[in-house]
C-alpha positions as CSV (number, residue, x, y, z in Angstrom):
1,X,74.3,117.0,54.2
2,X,75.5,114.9,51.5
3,X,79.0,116.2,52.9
4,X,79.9,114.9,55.5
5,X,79.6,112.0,54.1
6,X,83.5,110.6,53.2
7,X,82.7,108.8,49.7
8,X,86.7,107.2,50.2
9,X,85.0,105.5,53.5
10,X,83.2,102.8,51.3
11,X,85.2,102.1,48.5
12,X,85.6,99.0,47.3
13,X,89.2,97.2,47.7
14,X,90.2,94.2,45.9
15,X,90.4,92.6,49.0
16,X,86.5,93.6,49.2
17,X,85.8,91.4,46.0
18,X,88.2,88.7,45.8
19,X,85.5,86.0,47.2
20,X,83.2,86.4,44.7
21,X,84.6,87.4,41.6
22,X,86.8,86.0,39.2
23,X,88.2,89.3,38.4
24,X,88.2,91.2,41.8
25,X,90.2,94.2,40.4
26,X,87.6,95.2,37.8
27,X,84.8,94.1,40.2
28,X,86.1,96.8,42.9
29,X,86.1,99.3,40.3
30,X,82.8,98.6,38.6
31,X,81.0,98.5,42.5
32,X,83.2,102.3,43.2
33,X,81.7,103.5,40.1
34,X,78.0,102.7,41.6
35,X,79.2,104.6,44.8
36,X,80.3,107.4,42.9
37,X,77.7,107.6,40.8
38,X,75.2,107.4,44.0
39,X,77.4,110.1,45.9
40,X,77.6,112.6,42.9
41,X,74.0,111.9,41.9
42,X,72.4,112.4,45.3
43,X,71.1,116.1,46.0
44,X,73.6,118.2,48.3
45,X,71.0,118.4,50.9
46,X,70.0,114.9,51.2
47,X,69.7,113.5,55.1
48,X,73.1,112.3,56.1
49,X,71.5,108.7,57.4
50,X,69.5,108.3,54.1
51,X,72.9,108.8,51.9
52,X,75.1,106.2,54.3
53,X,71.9,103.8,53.6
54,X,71.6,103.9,50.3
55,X,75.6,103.8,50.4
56,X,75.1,100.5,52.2
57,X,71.9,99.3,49.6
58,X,74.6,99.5,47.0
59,X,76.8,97.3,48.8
60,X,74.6,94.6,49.7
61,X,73.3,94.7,46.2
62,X,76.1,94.7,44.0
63,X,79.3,92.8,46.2
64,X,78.6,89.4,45.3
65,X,76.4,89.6,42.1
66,X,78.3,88.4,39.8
67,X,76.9,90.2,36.9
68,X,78.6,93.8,38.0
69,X,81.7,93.3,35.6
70,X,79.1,92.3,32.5
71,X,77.2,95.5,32.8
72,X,77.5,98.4,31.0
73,X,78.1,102.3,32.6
74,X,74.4,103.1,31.4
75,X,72.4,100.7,32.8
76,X,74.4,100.7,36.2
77,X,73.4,104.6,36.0
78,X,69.8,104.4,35.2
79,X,70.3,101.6,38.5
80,X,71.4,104.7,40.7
81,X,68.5,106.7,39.3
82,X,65.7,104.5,39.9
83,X,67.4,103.7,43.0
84,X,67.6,107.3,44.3
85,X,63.9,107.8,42.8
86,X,62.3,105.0,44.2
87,X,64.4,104.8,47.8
88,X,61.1,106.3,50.1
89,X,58.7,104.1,48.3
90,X,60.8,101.0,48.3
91,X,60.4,100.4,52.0
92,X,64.3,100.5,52.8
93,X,64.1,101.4,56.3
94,X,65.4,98.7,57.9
95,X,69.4,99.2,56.3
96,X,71.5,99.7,58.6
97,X,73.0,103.5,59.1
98,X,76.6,102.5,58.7
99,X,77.7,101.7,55.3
């Protein structure tokens, strides 16, 4: 169940960013709006592992990529789509379950 997942567990600090981007404060806030988007977008009853996985997906896919500030709110959101959409087919199963 989609939860008992704590959203506030994975957020992003500036802390979390400061290594990789030259403005960490809107790169922590860009990758939180990914997790939120995620979170909100995934159905209620999703499988509490498969939601902390794809939780952790967007972490390993968006920390360090240097792009995140450049993009724009829509195509980060049609990224959470076709990420939810695709997750099963994409062979994701070796994430691990803690975000």
């Amino acid at each position: 169940m989609k939860y008992s997942v704590d959203i506030h567990v994975v957020l992003a600090t500036v802390q979390d960013m400061e290594d990789f981007h030259d403005d960490p404060d809107e790169a922590a806030e860009r990758l939180n709006f990914i997790l939120h988007c995620l979170y909100d977008r995934a159905e209620d009853d999703i499988d509490t592992l498969r939601l902390e996985k794809l939780l952790h997906f967007v972490w390993e896919s968006w920390q360090r990529d240097r792009n995140l500030v450049d993009l724009e709110d829509d195509e980060l959101l049609d990224w959470v789509d076709h990420t939810l959409a695709t997750w099963d087919d994409a062979g994701n199963d070796d994430y691990s379950d803690q975000p």
